[in-house]
C-alpha positions as CSV (number, residue, x, y, z in Angstrom):
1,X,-3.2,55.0,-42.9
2,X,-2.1,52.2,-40.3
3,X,-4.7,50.2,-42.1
4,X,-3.4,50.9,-45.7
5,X,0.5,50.0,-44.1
6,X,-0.4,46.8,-42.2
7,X,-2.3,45.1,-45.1
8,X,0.8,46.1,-47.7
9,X,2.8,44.8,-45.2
10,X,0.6,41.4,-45.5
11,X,1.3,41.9,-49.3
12,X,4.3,42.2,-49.1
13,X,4.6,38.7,-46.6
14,X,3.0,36.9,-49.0
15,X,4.9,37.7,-52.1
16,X,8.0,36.7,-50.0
17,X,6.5,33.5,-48.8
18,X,9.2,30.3,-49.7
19,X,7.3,27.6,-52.2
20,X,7.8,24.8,-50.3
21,X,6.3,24.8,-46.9
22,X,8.2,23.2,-43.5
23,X,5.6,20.4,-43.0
24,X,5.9,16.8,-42.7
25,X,4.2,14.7,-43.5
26,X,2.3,16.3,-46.6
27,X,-1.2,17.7,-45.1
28,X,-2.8,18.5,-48.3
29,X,-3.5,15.0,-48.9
30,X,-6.1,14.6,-52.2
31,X,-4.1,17.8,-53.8
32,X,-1.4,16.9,-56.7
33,X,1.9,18.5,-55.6
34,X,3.0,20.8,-58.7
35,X,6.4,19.3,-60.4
36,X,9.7,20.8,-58.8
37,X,12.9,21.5,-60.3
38,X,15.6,19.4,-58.8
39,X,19.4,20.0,-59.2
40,X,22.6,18.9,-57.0
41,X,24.2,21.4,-54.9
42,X,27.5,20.7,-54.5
43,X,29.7,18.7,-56.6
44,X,30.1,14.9,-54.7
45,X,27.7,12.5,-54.0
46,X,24.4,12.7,-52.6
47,X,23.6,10.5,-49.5
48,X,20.1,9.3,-48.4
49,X,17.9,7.8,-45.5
50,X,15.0,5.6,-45.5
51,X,12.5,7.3,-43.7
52,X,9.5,4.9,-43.5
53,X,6.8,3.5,-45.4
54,X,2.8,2.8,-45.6
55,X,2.5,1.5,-48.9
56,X,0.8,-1.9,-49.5
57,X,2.6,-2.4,-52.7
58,X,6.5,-3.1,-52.8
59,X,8.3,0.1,-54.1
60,X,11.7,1.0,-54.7
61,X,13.4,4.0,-55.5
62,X,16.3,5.8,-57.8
63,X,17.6,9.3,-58.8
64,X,19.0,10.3,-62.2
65,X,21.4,12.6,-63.1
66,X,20.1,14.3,-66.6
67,X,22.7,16.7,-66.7
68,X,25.1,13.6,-67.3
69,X,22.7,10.7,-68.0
70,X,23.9,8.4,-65.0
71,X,21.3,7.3,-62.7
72,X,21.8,5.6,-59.2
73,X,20.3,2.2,-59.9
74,X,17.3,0.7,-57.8
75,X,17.5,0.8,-53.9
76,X,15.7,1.1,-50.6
77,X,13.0,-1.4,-51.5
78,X,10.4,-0.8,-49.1
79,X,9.4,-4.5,-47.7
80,X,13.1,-5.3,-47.0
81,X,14.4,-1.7,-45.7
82,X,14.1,-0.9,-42.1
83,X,13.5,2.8,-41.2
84,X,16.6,5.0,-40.3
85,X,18.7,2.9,-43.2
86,X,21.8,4.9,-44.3
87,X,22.7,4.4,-48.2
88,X,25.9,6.7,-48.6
89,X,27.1,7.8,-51.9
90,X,23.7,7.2,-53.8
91,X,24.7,9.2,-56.6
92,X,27.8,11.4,-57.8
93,X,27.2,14.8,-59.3
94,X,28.0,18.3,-60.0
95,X,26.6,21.6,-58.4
96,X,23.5,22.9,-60.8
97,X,23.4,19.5,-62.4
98,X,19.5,18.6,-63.0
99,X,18.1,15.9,-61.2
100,X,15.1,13.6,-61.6
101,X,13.6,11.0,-58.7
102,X,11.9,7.7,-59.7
103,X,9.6,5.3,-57.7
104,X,9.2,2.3,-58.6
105,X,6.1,0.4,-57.8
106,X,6.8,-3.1,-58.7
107,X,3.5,-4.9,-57.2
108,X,2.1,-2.8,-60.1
109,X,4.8,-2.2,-62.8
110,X,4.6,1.2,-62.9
111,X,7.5,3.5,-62.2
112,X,6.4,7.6,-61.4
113,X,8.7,10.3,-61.4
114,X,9.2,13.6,-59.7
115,X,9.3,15.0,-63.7
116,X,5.1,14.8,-64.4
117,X,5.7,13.9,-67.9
118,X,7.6,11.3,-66.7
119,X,4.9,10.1,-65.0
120,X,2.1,7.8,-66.5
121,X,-0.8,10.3,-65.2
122,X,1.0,13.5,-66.0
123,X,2.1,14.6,-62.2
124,X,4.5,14.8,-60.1
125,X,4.5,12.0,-57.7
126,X,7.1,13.6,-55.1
127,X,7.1,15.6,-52.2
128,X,9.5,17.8,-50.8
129,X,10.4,20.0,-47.8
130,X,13.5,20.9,-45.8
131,X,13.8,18.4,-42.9
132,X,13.9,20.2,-39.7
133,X,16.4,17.7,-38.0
134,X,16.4,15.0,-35.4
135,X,15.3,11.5,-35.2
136,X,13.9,9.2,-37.6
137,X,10.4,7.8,-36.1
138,X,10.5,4.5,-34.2
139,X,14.8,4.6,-34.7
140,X,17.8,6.0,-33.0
141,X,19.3,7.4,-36.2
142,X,19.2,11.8,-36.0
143,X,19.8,13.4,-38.9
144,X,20.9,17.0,-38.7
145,X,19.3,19.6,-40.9
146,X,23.0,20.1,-43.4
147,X,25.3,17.9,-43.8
148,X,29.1,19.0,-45.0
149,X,27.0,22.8,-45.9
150,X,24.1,20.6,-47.7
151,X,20.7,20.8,-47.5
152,X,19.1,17.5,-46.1
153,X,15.4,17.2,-47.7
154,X,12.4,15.2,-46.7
155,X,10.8,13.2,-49.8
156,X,7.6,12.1,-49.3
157,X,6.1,9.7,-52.8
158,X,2.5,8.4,-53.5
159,X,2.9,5.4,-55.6
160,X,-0.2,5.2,-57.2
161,X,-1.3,6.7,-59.9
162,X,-4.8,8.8,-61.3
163,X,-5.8,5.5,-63.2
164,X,-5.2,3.2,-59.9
165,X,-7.2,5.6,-57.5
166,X,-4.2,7.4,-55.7
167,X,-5.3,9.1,-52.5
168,X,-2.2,11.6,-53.2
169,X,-1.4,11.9,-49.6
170,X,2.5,11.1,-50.5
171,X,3.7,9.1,-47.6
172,X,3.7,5.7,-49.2
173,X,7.3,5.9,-49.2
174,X,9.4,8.4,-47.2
175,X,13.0,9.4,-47.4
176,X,15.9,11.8,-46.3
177,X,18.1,13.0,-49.0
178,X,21.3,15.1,-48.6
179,X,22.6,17.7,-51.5
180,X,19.7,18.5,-53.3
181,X,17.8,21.3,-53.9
182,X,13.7,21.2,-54.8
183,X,12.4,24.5,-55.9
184,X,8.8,24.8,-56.9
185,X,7.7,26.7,-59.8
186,X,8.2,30.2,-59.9
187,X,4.8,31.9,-60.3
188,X,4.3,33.0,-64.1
189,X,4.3,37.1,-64.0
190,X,0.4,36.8,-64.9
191,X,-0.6,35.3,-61.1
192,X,1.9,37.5,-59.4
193,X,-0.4,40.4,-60.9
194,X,-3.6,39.0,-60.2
195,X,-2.1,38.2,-56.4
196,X,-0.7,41.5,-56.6
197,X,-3.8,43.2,-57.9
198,X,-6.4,41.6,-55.3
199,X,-4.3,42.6,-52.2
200,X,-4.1,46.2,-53.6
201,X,-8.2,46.0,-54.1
202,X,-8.5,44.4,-50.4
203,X,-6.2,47.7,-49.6
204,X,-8.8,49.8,-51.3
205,X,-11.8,48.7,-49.3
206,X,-9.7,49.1,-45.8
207,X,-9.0,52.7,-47.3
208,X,-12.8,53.5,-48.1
209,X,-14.5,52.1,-44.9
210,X,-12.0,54.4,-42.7
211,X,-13.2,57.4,-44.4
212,X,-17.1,56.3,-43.9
C-alpha cells in the first residue's frame, strides 16, 4: 500500500510540475522549444538587459505589443552591445496585453519570432525561464529576480533557422526582460490522459509484484 501511495504521489508531482524549467542556459540543445504565450503583467513599461551573445551573425532584437499594434523598434544589436546593458522603458503596455518577441538576423535578412508562424521555419525561436538573480556574466550589473512586483525573465534566441542548419541550442543572443510573463502550452486534455493513464498502469504493476 506504501508502494501504491508513493508512486501517486509521483503522479501527482508530475502533473504539478511548472512548464518552464529554472535552467540557463537552454540544455536541450538540438530540441525545438514549443511556442509560449507571452503577455505583459502589469500595466507600464517593460525594461530589459543584454545578457550576452555567441552568434556569428549580427542580430538585433524588438517586442510587439499585439494587443495594441505598437512594437518597440530595433535595439540591442549584438556586435555593438556590451553585456550587462540596461535599455529602460523598451515598451509600454497593459496587464494581459499579448506580446510577441522578434530577432532579427541581419547578416542573413531573416527576422524569427517567438510566435512559430511568425517564423520562416514554423518554430519558436525563443527561450524562456525565470532568472534566478544575480550578476550578469563577465559584468558588475545584478539583477534581482522582480523588479517593482515583476517577474524578470531570461530569453535565450537561436537565430538560425531549419533551412540555414540551426543547432537550436538558443544562446546566440541572450537577454533579461522585466514584466512579462511566458507560459508554455497547456497540455491538450488527450496527453494529460495518456500521462495520467501510464502512471496509473506503472501503479498497477507495483500493486501486482507486492502480492507475488
Amino acid at each position: 500500500m506504501k508502494h501504491f501511495a508513493f508512486v501517486a504521489t509521483v503522479a501527482l508531482a508530475l502533473l504539478a510540475l511548472p512548464c518552464n524549467a529554472v535552467t540557463i542556459p537552454y540544455q536541450n540543445v538540438g530540441t525545438t522549444v514549443p511556442a509560449y504565450t507571452v503577455t505583459a503583467v502589469n500595466t507600464g513599461y517593460i525594461d530589459a538587459w543584454f545578457y550576452g551573445f555567441s552568434a556569428s551573425d549580427v542580430d538585433s532584437i524588438q517586442v510587439i505589443d499585439l494587443t495594441t499594434n505598437t512594437a518597440s523598434g530595433w535595439f540591442f544589436q549584438n556586435d555593438s552591445t556590451t553585456a550587462g546593458q540596461y535599455q529602460a522603458d523598451v515598451l509600454a503596455v497593459n496587464a494581459g496585453d499579448s506580446l510577441e518577441f522578434q530577432l532579427q538576423n541581419i547578416t542573413a535578412a531573416d527576422v524569427v519570432s517567438s510566435v512559430a508562424a511568425d517564423s520562416p521555419d514554423g518554430i519558436n525561436h525563443f527561450y524562456a525561464t525565470p532568472w534566478t538573480g544575480g550578476l550578469i556574466p563577465t559584468t558588475a550589473v545584478n539583477v534581482p529576480t522582480a523588479i517593482s512586483g515583476t517577474p524578470v525573465t531570461f530569453l535565450g534566441a537561436e537565430d538560425l533557422t531549419l533551412g540555414q542548419s540551426t543547432d537550436r541550442d538558443y544562446n546566440d543572443d541572450q537577454f533579461l526582460f522585466d514584466n512579462v510573463q511566458f507560459d508554455a502550452p497547456t497540455p491538450e486534455p488527450s496527453s494529460l490522459y495518456l500521462l495520467g493513464s501510464g502512471l496509473l498502469g506503472l501503479a498497477g504493476l507495483v500493486r501486482r509484484k507486492l502480492r507475488a
